[in-house]
One Martini backbone bead per residue (centre of mass of N, CA, C, O) as a GRO file, in nm:
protein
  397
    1UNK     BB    1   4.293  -1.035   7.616
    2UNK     BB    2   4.332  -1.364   7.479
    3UNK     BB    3   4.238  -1.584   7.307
    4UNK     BB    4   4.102  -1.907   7.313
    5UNK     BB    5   4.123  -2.217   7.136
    6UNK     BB    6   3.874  -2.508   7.169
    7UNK     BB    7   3.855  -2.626   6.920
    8UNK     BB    8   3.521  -2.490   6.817
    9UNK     BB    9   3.584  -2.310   7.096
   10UNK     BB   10   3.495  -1.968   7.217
   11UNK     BB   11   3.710  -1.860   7.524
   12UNK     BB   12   3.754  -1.733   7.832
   13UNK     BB   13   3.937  -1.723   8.049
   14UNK     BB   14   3.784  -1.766   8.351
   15UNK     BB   15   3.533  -1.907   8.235
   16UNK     BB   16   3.199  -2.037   8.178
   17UNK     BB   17   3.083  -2.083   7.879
   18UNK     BB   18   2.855  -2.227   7.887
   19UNK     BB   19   2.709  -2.014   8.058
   20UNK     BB   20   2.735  -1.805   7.847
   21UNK     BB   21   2.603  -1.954   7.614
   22UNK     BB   22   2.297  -1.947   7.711
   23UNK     BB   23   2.271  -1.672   7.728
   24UNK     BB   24   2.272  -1.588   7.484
   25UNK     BB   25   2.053  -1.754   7.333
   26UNK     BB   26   1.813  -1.673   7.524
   27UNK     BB   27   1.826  -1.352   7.400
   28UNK     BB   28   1.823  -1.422   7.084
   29UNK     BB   29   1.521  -1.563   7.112
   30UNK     BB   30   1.405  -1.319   7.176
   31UNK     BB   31   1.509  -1.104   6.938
   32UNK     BB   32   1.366  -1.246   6.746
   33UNK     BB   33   1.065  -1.241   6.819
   34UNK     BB   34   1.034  -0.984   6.815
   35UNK     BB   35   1.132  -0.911   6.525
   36UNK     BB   36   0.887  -1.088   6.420
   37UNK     BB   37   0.642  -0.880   6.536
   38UNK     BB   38   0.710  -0.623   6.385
   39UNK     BB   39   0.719  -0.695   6.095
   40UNK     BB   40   0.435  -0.783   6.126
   41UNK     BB   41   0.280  -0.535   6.198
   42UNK     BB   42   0.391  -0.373   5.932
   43UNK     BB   43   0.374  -0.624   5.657
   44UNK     BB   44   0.657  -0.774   5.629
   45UNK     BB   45   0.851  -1.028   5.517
   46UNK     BB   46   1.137  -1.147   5.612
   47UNK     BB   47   1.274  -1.204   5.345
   48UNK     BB   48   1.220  -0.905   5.277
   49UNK     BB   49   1.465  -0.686   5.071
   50UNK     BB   50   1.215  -0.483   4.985
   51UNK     BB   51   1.024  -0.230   4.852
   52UNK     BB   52   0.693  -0.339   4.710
   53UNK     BB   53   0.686  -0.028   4.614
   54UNK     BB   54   0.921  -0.064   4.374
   55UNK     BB   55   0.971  -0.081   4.097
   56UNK     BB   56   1.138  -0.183   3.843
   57UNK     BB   57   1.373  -0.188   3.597
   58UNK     BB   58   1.256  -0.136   3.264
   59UNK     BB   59   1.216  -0.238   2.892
   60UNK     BB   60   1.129  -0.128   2.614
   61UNK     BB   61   1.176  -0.160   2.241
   62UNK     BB   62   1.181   0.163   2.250
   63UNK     BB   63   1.441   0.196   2.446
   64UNK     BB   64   1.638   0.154   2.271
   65UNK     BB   65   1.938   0.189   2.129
   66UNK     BB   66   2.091   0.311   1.899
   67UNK     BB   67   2.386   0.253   1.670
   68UNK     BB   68   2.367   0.388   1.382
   69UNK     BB   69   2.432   0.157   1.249
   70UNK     BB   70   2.473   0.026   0.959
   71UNK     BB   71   2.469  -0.190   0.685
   72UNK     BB   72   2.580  -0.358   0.486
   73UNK     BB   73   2.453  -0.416   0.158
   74UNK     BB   74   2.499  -0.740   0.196
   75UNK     BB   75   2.333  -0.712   0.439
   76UNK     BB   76   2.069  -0.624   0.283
   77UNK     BB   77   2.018  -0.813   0.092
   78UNK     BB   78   1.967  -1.076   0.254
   79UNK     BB   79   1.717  -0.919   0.444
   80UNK     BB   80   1.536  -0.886   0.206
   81UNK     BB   81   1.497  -1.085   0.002
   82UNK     BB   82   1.314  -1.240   0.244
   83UNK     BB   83   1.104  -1.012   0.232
   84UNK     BB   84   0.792  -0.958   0.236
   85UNK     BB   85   0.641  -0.751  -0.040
   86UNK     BB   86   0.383  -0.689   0.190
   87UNK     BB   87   0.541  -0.520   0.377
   88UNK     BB   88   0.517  -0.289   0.590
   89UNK     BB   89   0.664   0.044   0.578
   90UNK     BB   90   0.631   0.032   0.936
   91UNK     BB   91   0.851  -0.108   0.945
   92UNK     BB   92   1.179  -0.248   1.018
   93UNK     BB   93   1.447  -0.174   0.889
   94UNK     BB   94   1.742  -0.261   0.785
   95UNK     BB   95   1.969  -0.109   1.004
   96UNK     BB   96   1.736  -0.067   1.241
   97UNK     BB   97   1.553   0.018   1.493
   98UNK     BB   98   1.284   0.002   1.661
   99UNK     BB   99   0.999   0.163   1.694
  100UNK     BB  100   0.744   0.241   1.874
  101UNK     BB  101   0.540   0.165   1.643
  102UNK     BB  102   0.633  -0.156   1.642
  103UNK     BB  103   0.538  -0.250   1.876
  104UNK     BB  104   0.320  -0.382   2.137
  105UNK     BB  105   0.250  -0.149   2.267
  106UNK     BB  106   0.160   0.005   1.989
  107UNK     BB  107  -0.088  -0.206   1.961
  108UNK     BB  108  -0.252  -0.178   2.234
  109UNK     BB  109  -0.251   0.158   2.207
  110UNK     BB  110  -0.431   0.162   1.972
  111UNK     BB  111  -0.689   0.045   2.142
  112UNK     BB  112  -0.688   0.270   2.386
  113UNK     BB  113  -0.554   0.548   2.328
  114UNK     BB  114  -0.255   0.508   2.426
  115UNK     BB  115   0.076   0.558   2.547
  116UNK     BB  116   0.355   0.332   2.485
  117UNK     BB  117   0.507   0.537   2.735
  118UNK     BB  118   0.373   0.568   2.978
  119UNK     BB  119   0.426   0.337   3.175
  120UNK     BB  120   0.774   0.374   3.179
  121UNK     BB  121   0.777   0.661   3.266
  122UNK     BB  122   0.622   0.609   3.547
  123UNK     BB  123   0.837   0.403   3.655
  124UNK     BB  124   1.091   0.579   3.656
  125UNK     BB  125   0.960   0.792   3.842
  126UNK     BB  126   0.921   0.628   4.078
  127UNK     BB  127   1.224   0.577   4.103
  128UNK     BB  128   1.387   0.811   4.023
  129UNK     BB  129   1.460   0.799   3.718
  130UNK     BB  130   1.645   1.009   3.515
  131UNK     BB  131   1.576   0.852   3.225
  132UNK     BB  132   1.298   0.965   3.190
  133UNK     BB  133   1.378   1.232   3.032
  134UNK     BB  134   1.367   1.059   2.741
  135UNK     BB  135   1.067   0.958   2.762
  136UNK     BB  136   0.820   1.089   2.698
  137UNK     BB  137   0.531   1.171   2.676
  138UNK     BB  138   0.306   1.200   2.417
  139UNK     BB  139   0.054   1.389   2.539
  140UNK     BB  140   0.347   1.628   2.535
  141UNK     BB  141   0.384   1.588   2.255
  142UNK     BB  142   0.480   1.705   1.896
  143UNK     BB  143   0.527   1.485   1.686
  144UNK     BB  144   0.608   1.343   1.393
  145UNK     BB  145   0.548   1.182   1.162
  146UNK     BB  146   0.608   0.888   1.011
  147UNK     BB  147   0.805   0.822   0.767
  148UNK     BB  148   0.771   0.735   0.433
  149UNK     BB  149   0.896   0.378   0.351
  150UNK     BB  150   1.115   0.215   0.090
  151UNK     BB  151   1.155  -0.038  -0.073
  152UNK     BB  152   1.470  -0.149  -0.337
  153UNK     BB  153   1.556  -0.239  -0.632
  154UNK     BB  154   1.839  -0.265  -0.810
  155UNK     BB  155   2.028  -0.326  -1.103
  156UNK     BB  156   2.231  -0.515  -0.890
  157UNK     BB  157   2.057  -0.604  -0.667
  158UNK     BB  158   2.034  -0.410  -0.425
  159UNK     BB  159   1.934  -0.291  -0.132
  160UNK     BB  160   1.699  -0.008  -0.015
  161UNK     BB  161   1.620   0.260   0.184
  162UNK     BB  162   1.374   0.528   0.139
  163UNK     BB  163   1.235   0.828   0.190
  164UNK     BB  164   0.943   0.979   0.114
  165UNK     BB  165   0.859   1.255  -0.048
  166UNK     BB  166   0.595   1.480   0.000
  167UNK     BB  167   0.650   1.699  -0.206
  168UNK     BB  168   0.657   1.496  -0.466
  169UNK     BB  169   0.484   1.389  -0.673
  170UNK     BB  170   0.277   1.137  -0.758
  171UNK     BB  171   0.207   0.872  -0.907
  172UNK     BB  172  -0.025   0.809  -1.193
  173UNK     BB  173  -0.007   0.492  -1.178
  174UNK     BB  174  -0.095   0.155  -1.158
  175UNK     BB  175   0.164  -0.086  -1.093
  176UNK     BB  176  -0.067  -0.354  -1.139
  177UNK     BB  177  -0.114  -0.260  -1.447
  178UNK     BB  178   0.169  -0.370  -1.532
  179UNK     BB  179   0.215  -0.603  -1.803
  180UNK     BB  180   0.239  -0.847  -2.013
  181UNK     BB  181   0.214  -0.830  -2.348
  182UNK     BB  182   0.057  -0.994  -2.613
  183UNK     BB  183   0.253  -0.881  -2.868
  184UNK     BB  184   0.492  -0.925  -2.672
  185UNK     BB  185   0.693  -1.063  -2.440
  186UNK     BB  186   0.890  -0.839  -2.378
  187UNK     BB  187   0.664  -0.651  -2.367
  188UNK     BB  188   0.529  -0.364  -2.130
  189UNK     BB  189   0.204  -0.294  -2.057
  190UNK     BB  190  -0.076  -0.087  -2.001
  191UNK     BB  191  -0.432  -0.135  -1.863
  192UNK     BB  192  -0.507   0.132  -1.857
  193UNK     BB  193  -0.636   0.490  -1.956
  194UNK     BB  194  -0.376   0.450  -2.189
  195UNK     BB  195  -0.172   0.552  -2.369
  196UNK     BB  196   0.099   0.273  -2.531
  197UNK     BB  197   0.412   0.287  -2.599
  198UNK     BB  198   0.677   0.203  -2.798
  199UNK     BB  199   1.058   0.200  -2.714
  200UNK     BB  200   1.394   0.332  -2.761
  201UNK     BB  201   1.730   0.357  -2.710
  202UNK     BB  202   2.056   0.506  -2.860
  203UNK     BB  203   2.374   0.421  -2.964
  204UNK     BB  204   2.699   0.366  -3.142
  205UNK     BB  205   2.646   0.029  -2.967
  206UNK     BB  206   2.460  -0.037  -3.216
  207UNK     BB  207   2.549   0.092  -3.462
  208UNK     BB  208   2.351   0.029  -3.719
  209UNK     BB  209   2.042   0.073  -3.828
  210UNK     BB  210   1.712  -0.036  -3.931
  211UNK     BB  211   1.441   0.141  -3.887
  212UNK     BB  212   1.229  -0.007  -4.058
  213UNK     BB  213   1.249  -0.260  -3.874
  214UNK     BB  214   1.168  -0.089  -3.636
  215UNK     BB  215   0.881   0.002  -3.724
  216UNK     BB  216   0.763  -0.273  -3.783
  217UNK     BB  217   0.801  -0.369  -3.474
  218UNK     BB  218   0.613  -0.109  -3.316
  219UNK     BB  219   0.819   0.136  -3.289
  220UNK     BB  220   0.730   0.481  -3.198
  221UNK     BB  221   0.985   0.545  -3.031
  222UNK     BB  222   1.314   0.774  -2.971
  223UNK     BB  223   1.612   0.767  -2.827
  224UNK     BB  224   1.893   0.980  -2.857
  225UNK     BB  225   2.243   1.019  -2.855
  226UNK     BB  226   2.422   1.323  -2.859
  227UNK     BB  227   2.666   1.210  -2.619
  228UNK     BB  228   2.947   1.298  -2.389
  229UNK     BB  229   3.108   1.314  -2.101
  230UNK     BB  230   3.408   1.217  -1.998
  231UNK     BB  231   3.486   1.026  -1.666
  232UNK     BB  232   3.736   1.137  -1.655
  233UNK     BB  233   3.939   1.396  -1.557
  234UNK     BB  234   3.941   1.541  -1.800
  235UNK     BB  235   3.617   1.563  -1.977
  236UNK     BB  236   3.551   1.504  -2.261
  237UNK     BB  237   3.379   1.592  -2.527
  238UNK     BB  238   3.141   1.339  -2.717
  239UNK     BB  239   3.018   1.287  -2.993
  240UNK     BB  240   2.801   1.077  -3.117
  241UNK     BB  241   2.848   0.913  -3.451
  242UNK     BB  242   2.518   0.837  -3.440
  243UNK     BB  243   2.328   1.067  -3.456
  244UNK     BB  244   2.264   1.211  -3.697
  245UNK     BB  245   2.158   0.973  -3.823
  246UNK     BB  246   1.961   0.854  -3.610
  247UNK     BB  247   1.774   1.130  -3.634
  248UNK     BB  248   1.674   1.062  -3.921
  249UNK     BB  249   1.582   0.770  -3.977
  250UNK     BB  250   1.387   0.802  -3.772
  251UNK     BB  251   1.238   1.056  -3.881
  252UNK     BB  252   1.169   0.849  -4.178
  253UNK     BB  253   1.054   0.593  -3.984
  254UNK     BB  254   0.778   0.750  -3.818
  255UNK     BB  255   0.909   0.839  -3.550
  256UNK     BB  256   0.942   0.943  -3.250
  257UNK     BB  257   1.198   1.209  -3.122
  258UNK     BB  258   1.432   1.199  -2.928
  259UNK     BB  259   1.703   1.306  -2.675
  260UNK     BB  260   2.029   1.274  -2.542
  261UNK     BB  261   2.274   1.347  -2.252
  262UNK     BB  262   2.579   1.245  -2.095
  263UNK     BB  263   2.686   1.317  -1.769
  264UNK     BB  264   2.989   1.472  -1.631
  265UNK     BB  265   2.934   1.695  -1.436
  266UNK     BB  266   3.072   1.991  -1.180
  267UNK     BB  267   2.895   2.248  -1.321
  268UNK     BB  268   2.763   2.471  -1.493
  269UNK     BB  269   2.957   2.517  -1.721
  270UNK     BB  270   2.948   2.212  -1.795
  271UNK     BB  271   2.663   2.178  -1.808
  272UNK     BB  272   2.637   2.393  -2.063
  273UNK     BB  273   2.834   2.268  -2.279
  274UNK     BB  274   2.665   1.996  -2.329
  275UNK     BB  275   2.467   2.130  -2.431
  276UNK     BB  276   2.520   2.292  -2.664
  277UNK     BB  277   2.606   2.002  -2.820
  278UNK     BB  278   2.337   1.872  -2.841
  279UNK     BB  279   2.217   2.127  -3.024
  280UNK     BB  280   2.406   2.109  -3.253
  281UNK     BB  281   2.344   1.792  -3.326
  282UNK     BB  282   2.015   1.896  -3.372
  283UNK     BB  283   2.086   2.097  -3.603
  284UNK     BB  284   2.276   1.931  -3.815
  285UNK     BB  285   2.013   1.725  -3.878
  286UNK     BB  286   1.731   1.873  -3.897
  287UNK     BB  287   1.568   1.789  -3.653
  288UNK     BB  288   1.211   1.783  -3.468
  289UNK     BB  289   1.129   1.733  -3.206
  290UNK     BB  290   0.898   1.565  -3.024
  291UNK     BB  291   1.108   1.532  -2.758
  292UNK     BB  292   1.306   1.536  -2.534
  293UNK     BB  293   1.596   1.673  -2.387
  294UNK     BB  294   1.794   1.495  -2.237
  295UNK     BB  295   1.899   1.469  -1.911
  296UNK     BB  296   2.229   1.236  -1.808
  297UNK     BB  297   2.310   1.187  -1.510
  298UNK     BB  298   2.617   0.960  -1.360
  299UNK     BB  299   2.737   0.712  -1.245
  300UNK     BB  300   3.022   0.520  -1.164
  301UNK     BB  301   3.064   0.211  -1.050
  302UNK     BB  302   3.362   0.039  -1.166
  303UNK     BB  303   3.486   0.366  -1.139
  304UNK     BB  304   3.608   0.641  -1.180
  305UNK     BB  305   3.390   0.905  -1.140
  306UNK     BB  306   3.416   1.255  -1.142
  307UNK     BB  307   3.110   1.267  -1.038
  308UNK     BB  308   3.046   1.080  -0.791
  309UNK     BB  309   3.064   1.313  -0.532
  310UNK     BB  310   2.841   1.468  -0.566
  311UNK     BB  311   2.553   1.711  -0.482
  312UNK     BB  312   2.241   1.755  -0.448
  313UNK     BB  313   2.291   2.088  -0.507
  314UNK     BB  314   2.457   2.061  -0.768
  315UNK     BB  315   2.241   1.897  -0.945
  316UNK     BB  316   2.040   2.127  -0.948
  317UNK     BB  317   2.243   2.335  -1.100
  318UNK     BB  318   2.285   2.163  -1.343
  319UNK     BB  319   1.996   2.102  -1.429
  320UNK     BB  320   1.927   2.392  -1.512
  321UNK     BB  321   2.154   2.484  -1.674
  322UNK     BB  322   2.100   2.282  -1.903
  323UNK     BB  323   1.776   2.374  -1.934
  324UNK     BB  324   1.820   2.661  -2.000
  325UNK     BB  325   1.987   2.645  -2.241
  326UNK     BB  326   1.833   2.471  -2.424
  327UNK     BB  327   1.588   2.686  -2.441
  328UNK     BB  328   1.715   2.935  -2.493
  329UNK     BB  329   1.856   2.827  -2.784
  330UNK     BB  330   1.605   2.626  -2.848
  331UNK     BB  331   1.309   2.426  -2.938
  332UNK     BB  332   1.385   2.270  -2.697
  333UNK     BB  333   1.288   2.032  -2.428
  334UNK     BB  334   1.386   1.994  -2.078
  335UNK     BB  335   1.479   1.709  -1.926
  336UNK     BB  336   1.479   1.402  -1.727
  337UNK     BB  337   1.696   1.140  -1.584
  338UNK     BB  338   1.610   0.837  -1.386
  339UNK     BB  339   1.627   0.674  -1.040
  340UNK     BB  340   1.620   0.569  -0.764
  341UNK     BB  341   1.868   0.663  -0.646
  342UNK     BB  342   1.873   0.962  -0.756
  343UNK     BB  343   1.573   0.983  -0.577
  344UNK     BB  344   1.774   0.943  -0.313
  345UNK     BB  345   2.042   1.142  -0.364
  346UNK     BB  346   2.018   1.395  -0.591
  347UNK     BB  347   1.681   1.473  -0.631
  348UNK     BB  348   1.511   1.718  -0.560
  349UNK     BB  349   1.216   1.832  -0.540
  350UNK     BB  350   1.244   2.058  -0.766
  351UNK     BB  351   1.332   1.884  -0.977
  352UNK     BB  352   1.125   1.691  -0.967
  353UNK     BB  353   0.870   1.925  -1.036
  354UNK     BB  354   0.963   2.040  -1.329
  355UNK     BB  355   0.994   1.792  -1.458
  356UNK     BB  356   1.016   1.506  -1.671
  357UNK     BB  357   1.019   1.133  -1.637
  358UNK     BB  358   1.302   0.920  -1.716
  359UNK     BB  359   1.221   0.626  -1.591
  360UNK     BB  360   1.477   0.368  -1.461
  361UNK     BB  361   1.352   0.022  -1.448
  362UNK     BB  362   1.394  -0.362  -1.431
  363UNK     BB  363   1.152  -0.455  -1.318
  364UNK     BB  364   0.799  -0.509  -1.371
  365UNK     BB  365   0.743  -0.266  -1.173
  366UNK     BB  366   0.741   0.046  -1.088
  367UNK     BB  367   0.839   0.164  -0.781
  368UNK     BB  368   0.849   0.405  -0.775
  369UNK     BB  369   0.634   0.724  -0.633
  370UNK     BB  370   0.677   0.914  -0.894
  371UNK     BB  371   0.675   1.066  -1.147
  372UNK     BB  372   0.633   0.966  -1.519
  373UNK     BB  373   0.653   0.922  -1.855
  374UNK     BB  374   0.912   0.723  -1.918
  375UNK     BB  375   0.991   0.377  -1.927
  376UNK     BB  376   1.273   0.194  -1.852
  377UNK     BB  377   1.254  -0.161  -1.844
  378UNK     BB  378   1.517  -0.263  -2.030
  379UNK     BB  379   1.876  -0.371  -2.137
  380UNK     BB  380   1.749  -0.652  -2.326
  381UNK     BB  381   1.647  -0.688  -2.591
  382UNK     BB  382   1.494  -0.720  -2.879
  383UNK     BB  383   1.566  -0.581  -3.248
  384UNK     BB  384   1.492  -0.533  -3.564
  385UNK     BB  385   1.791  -0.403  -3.660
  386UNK     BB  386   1.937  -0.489  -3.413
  387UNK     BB  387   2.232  -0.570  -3.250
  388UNK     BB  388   2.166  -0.659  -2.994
  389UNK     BB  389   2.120  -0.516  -2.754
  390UNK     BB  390   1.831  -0.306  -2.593
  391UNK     BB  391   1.660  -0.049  -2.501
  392UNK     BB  392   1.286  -0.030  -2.332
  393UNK     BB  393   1.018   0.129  -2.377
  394UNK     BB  394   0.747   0.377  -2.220
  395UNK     BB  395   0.470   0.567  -2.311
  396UNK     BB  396   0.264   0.790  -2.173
  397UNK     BB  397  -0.049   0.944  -2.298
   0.00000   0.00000   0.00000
């Protein structure tokens, strides 16, 4: 039948609704008492919509994904810029997430020797959460150890965070210990128990050189650029028009005499090719080296250049085979010229320990983690007897 409504009130014709309605009532408040009865005896709250024995579902910044997306430079440059400088290691890099040794959980941890895991791991099981089993316990797993980073500014101002070979040789001086020299403002001098020389480096665009005003000046040693190979797609090889002069006259000015060569080969047989020419111009120079003969591979910063895209592979086949042809040759030794870049990037762990390491680094102090030989630390000199800048080395010896 058709209901009717009246006001506010719903009855069916043909009854008293009123009594209909009181019978309702009284029913309605017996069922609710028996109810709340009933759940009183259980032990639960009638307002509790949960079984307060299921965890909620947390997560610790442990497990947060990364979403491997890297910062541009330009955003790692200001956000280290701003990094104490005494920050460990062990922090997190800008452009990565917090890795689980970082949290507060990680630290809590470390003084109860449990695992920063252990927790959301039991709750996630206790709730049946199939994502537990992404976040496994430590005591059950058999994790490496967290790699040591290292942060570093480049020649250009710019920041970058690289991973520490620990295959490779380390640093064996403090560099602590580097300091400005008391003999000249612009000179870094080591204060530990080594010998200290100061030395420069040249090639044709410093022009005509006065040596002996060079050596007057207390310069002890020198790397002669004996060539280099253009970096555009021809890739030109071109001896240094003042390399005989400069290999001469340095080493009539009582100087220790190295000498290097520019590479930008994209193969062995191209850096065979290098080799060649700078053997053949310290031969036709008539001077016997002090220092070893530098292969000095670069990238082209603000140009196309031929070898920039070169792969880390093919950096070790060419330098070997530089410095196979090199020795195999001449009386001359063949090392490496580096800085950070090229040691987070393009120097595999073998050809860092094979060489001695011509390491140019513009800091106050080498930021470097690895072993080197001689350290150019700045390409801004003021050198007696040469016009305009000049790099300045140190020799540690």
């Amino acid at each position: 039948m058709k209901r009717k409504t009246t006001g506010n009130s719903t009855c069916f014709p043909g009854n008293d609704h009123r009594k209909t309605s009181v019978k309702r009532n009284t029913v309605i408040c017996l069922a609710g008492v028996l109810l709340s009865l009933l759940l009183l005896t259980a032990g639960c709250s009638p307002s509790s919509g949960a079984d307060s024995s299921r965890p909620s579902r947390s997560f610790s910044s442990a497990e947060e994904k990364d979403t491997g997306k890297a910062p541009e430079k330009s955003d790692i440059a200001s956000t280290i810029k701003a990094a104490d400088a005494s920050e460990s290691t062990s922090a997190p890099v800008p452009g990565s997430s917090a890795s689980a040794a970082d949290t507060p959980a990680a630290s809590a941890a470390a003084a109860t020797g449990s695992s920063p895991t252990e927790d959301t791991t039991a709750s996630a099981a206790a709730a049946g959460d199939s994502a537990s089993s992404e976040a496994p316990s430590a005591e059950n797993s058999s994790e490496p150890a967290e790699p040591r980073k290292l942060k570093y500014i480049d020649a250009w101002d710019e920041w970058h965070t690289m991973e520490v070979d620990p295959g490779v040789e380390e640093i064996q001086y403090d560099p602590e210990k580097f300091l400005p020299s008391e003999e000249s403002p612009q000179w870094i001098t080591y204060t530990g128990d080594l010998e200290c020389l100061q030395g420069i480096d040249v090639s044709e665009h410093q022009g005509i050189i006065d040596w002996q005003a060079v050596a007057a000046a207390g310069y002890r040693f020198a790397f002669i650029r004996t060539g280099f190979r253009g970096y555009g797609d021809a890739g030109t090889l071109v001896e240094d028009s003042m390399a005989v002069e400069n290999l001469q006259k340095a080493k009539e000015a009582g100087l220790e005499v190295g000498a290097y060569f520019f590479s930008q080969a994209l193969n062995e047989e191209e850096a065979e090719e290098e080799a060649a020419l700078a053997v053949s111009v310290i031969e036709r120079s008539g001077v016997e080296l002090d220092l070893p003969l530098i292969y000095d591979p670069e990238l082209i910063r603000d140009d196309h250049g031929r070898a920039n895209e070169i792969t880390r592979e093919q950096v070790a086949l060419n330098t070997a085979a530089f410095c196979r042809a090199v020795e195999s040759s001449s009386a001359c030794k063949a090392d490496i010229y580096s800085n950070l870049p090229w040691e987070h990037h393009y120097f595999d762990t073998d050809t860092m320990n094979t060489y001695d390491i011509w390491y140019a680094d513009y800091e106050p102090q080498p930021q470097t983690p690895y072993h080197f030989t001689w350290w150019q630390y700045t390409n801004e000199g003021k050198v007696p007897g040469i016009e305009g800048d000049v790099d300045l080395n140190l020799w540690l010896r």
